[in-house]
N, CA, C and O atoms as a MOPAC input file, in Angstrom:
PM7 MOZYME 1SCF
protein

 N     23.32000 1   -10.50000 1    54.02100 1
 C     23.67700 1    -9.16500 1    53.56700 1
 C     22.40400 1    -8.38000 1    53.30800 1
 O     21.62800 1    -8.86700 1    52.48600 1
 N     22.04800 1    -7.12300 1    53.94800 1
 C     21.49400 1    -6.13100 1    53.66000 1
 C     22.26700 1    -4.82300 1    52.44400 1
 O     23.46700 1    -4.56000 1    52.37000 1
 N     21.21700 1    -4.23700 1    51.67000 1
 C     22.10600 1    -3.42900 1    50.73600 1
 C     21.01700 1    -2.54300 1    50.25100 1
 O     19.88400 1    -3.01300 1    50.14600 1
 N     21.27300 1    -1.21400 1    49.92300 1
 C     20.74200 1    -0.26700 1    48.97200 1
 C     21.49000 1     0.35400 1    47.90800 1
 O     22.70700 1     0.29200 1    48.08200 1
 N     21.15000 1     0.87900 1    46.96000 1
 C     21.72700 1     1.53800 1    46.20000 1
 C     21.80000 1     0.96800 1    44.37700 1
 O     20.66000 1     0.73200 1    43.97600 1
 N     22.55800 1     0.80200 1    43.62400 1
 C     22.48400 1     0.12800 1    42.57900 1
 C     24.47500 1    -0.06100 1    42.11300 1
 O     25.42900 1     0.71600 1    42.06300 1
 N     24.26000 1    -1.52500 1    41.86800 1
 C     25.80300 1    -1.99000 1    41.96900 1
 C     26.23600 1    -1.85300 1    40.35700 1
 O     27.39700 1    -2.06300 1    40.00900 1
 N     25.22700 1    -1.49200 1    39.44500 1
 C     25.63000 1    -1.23800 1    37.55000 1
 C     25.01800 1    -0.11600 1    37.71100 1
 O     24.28100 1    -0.06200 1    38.69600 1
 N     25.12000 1     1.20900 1    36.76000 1
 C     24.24200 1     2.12100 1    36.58700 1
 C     23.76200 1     1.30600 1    34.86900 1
 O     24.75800 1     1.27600 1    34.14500 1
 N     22.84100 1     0.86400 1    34.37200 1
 C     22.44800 1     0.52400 1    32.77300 1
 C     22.95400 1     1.93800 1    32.11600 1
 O     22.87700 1     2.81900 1    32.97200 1
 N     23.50400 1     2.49000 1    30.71900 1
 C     23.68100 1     2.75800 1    30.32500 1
 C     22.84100 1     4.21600 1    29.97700 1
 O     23.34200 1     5.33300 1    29.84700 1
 N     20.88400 1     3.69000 1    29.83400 1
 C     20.18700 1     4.83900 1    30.19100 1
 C     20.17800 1     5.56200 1    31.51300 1
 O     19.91400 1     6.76100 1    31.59300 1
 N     20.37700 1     5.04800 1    32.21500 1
 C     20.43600 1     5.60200 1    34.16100 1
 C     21.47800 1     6.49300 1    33.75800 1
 O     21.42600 1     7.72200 1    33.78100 1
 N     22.81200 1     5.48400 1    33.23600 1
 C     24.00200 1     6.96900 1    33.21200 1
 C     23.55500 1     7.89100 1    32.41400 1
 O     23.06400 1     8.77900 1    33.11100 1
 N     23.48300 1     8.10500 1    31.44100 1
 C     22.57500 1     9.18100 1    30.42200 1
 C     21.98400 1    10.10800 1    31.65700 1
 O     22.66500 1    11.10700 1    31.89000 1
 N     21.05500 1     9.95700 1    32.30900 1
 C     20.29400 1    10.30900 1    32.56600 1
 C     21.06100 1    10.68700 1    34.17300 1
 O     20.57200 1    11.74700 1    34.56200 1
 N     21.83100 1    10.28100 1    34.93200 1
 C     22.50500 1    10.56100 1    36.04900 1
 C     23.53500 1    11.44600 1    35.95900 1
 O     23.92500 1    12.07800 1    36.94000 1
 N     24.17800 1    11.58800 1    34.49700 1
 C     24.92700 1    12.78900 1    34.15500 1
 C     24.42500 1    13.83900 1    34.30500 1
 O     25.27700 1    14.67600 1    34.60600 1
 N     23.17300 1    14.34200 1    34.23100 1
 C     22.42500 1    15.99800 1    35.11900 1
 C     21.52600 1    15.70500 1    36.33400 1
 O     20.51800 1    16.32000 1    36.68200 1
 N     22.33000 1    14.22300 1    37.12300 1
 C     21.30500 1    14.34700 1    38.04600 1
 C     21.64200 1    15.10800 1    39.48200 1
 O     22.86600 1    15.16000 1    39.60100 1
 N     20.96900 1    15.71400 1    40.60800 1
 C     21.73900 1    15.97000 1    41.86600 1
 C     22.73200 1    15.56600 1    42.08300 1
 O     23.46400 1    16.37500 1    42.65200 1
 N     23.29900 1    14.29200 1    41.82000 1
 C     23.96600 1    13.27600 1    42.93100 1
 C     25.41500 1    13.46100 1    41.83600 1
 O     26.60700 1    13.20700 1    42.00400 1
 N     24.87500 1    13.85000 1    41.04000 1
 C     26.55300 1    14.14800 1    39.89500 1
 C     26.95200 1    15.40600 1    40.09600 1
 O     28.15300 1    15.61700 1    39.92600 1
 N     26.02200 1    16.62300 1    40.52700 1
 C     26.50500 1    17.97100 1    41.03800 1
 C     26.84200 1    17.76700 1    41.61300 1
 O     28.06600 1    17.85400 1    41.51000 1
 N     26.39000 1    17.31900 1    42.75300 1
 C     26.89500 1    16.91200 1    44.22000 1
 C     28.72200 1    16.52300 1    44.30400 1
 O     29.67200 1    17.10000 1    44.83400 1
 N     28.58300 1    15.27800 1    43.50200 1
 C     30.37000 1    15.09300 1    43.14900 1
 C     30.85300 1    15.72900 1    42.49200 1
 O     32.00600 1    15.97100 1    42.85100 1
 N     30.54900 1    16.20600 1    41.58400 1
 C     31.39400 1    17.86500 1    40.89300 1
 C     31.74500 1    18.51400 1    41.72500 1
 O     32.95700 1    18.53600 1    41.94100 1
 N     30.92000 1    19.25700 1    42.48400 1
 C     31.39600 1    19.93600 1    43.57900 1
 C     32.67100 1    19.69500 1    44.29700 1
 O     33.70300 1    20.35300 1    44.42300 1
 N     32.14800 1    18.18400 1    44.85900 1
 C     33.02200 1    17.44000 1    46.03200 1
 C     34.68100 1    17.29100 1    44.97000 1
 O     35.79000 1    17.51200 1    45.45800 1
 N     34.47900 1    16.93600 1    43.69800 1
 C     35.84500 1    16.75100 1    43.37200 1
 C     36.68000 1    17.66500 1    43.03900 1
 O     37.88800 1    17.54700 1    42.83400 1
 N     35.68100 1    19.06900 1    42.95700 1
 C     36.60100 1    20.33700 1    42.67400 1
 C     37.42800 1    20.58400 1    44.20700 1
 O     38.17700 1    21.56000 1    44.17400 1
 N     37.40300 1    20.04600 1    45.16200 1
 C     38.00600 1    20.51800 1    46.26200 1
 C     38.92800 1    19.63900 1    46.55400 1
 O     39.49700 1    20.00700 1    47.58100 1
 N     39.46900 1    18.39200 1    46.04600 1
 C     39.93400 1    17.49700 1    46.04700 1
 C     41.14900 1    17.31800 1    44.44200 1
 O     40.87500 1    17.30200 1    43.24100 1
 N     42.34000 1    17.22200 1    45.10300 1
 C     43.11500 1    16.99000 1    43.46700 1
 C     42.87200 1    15.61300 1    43.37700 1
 O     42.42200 1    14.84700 1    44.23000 1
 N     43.35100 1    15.33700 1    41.84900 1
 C     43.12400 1    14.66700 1    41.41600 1
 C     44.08000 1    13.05600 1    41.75600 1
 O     43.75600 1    12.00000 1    41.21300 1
 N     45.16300 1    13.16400 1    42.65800 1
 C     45.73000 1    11.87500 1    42.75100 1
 C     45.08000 1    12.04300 1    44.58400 1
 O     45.88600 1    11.79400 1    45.48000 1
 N     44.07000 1    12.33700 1    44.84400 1
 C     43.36900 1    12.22900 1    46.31000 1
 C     43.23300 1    10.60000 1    46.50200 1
 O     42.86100 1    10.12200 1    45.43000 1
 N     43.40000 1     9.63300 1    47.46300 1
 C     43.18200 1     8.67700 1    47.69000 1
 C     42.00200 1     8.18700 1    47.50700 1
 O     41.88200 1     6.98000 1    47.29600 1
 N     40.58600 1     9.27100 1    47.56500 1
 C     39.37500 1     8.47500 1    47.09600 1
 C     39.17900 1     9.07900 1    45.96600 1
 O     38.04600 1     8.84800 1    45.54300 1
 N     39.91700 1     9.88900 1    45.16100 1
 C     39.36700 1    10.24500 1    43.88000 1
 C     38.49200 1     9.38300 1    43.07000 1
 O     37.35600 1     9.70300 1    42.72100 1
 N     39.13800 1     8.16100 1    42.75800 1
 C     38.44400 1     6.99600 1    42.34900 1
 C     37.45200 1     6.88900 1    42.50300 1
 O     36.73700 1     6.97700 1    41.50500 1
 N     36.80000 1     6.63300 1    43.85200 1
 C     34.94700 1     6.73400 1    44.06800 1
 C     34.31300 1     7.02500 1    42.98500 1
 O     33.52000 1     6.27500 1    42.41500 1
 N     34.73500 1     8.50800 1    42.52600 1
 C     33.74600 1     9.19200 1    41.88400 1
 C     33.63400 1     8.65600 1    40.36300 1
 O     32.90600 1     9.00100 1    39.43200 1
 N     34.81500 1     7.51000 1    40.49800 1
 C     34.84200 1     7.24200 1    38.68100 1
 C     33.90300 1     5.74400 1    38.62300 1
 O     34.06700 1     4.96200 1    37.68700 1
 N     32.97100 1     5.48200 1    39.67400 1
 C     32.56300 1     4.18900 1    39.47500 1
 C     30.92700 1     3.95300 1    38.61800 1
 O     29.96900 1     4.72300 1    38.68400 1
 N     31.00600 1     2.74500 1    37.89700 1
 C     29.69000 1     2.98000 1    37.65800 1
 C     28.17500 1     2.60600 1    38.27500 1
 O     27.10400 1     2.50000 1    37.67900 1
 N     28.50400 1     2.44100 1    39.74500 1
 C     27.22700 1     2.26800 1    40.52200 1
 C     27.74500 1     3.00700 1    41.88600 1
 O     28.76000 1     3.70200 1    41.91500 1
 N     26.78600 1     2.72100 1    43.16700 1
 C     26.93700 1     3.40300 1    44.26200 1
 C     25.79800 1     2.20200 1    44.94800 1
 O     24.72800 1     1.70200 1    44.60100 1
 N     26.82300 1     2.08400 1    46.22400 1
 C     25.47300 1     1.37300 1    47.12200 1
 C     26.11600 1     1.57600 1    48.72900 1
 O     27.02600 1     2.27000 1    49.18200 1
 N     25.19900 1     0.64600 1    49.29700 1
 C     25.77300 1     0.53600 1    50.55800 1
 C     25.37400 1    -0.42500 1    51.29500 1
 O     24.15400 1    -0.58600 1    51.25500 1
 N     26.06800 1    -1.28000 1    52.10000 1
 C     25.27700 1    -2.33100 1    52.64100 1
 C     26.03500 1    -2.68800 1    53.54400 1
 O     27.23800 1    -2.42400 1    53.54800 1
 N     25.15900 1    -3.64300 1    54.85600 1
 C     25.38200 1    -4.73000 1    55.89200 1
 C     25.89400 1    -5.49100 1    55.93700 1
 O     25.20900 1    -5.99000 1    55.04400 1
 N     26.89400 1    -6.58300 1    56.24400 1
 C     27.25100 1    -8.11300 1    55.93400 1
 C     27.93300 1    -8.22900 1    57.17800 1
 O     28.74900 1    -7.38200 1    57.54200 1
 N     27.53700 1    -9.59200 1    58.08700 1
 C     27.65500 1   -10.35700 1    58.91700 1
 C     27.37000 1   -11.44400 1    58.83900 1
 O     26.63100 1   -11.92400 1    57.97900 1
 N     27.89200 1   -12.00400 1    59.69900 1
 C     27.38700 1   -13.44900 1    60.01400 1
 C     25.70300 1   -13.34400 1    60.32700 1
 O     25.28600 1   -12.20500 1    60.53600 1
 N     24.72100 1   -14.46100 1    60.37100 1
 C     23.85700 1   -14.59300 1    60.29800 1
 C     23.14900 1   -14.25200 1    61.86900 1
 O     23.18000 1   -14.88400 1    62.92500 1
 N     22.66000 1   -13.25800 1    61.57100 1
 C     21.99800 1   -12.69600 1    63.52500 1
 C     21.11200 1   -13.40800 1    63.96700 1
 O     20.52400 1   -14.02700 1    63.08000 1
 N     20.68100 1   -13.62900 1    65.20400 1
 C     20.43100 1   -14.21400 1    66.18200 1
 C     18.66200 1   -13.88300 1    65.51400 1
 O     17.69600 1   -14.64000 1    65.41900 1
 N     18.80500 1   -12.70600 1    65.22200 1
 C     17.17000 1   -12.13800 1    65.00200 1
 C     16.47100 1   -13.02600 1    63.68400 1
 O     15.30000 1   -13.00500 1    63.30500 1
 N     17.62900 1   -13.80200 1    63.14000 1
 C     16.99300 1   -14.25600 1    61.52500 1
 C     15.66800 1   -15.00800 1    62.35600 1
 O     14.60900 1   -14.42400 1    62.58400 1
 N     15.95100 1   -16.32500 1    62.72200 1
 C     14.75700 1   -16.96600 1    63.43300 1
 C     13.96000 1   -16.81400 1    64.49500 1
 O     13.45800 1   -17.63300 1    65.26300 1
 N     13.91000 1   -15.46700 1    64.41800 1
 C     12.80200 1   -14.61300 1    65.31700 1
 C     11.92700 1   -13.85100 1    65.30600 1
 O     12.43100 1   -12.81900 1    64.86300 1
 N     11.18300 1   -13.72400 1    65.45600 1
 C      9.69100 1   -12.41300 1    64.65800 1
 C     10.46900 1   -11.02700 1    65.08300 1
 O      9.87300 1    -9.97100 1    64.86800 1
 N     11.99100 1   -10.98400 1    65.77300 1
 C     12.39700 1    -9.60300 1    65.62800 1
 C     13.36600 1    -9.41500 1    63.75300 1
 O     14.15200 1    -8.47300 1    63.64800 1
 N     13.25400 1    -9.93000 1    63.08400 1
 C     13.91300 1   -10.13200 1    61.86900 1
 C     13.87100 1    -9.07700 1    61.35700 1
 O     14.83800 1    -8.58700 1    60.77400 1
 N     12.07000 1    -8.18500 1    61.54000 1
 C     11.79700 1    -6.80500 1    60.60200 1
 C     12.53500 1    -5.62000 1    61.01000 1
 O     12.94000 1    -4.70300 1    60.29500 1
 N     12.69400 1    -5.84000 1    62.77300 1
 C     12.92800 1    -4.65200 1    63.40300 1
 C     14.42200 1    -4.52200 1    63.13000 1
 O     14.93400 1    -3.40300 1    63.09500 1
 N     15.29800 1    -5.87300 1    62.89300 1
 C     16.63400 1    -5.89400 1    62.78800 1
 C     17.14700 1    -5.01700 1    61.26400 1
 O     17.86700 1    -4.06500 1    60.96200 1
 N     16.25400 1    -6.04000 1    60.57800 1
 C     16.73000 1    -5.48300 1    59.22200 1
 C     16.09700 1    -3.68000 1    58.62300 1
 O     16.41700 1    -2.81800 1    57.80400 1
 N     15.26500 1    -3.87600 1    59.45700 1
 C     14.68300 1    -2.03500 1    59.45900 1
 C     15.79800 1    -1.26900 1    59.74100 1
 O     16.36600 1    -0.58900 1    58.88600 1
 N     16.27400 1    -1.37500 1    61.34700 1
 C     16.94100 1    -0.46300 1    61.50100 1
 C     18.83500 1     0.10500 1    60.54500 1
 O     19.58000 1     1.07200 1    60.70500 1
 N     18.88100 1    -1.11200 1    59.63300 1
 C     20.22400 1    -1.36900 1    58.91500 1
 C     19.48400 1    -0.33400 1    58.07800 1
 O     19.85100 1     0.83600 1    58.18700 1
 N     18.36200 1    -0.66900 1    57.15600 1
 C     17.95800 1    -0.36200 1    55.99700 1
 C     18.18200 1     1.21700 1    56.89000 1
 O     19.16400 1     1.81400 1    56.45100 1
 N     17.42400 1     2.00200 1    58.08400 1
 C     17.90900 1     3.01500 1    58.21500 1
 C     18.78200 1     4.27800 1    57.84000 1
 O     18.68900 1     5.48100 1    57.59700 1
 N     19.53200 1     3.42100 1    57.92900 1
 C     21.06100 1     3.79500 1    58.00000 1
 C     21.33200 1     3.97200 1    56.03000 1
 O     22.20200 1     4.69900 1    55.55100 1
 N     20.49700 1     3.24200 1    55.31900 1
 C     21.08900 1     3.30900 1    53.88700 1
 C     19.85800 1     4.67900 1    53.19600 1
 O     19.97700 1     5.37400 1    52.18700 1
 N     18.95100 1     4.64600 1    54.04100 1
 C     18.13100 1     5.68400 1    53.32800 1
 C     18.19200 1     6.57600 1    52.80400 1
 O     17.62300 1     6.61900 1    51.71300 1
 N     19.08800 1     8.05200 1    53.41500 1
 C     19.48200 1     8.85500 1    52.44900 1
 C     20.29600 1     8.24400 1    51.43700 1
 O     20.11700 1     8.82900 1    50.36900 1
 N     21.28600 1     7.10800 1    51.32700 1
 C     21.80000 1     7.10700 1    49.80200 1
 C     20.74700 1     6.50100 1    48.88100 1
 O     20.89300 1     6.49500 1    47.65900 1
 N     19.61100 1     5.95700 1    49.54200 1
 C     18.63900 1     5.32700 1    48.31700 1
 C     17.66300 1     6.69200 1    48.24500 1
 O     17.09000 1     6.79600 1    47.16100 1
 N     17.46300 1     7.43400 1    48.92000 1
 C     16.40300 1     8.46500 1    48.47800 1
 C     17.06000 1     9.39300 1    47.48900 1
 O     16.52200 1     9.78600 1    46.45400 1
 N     18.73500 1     9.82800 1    48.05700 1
 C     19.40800 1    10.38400 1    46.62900 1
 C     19.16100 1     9.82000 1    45.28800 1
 O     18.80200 1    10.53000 1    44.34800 1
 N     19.38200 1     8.33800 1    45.17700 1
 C     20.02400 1     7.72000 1    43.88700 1
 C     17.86600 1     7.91900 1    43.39300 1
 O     17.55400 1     8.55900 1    42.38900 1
 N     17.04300 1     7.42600 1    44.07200 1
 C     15.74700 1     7.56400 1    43.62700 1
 C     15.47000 1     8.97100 1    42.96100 1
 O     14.83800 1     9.19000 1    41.92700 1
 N     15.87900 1     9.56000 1    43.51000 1
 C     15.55900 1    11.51800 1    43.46300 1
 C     15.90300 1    11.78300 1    42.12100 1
 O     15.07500 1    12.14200 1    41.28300 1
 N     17.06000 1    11.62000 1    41.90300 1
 C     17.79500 1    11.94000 1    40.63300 1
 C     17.94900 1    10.83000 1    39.64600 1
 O     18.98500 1    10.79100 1    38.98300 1
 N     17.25000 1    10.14600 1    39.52200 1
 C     17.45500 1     9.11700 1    38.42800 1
 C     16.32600 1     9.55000 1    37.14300 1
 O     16.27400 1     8.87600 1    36.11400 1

């Protein structure tokens, strides 16, 4: 498993993630959305991440391992540069 993001917010993070971008951001998003919306929920969690999981790739025992797991991590960057930004 590859992953970014943070799976607890600690108690100071929330403090401190309550005026961050990434909580405007869902303010926004939930004012357009009622409240029995099928993902309403999302927004009530106390972490955010995102990640990879497969079976074990062909690349583990290969000097391509960096390029494999680079290009996943890719893919998670904007949600780790958000959650970094505003913390």
């Amino acid at each position: 498993m590859l992953g970014a993001g943070m799976h607890v917010f600690a108690p100071p993070v929330l403090a401190r993630r309550s005026r961050s971008r990434a909580t405007a951001s869902a303010a926004r998003v939930t004012k357009k959305f009622d409240a029995d919306h099928p993902r309403a929920a999302l927004l009530k969690h106390a972490g955010l991440f995102a990640g990879w999981e497969d079976a074990h790739p062909k690349e583990l025992a290969s000097g391509k391992l960096v390029d494999f797991a680079a290009k996943r991590y890719a893919a998670m960057t904007p949600l780790h540069a958000c959650l970094r930004d505003s913390l």
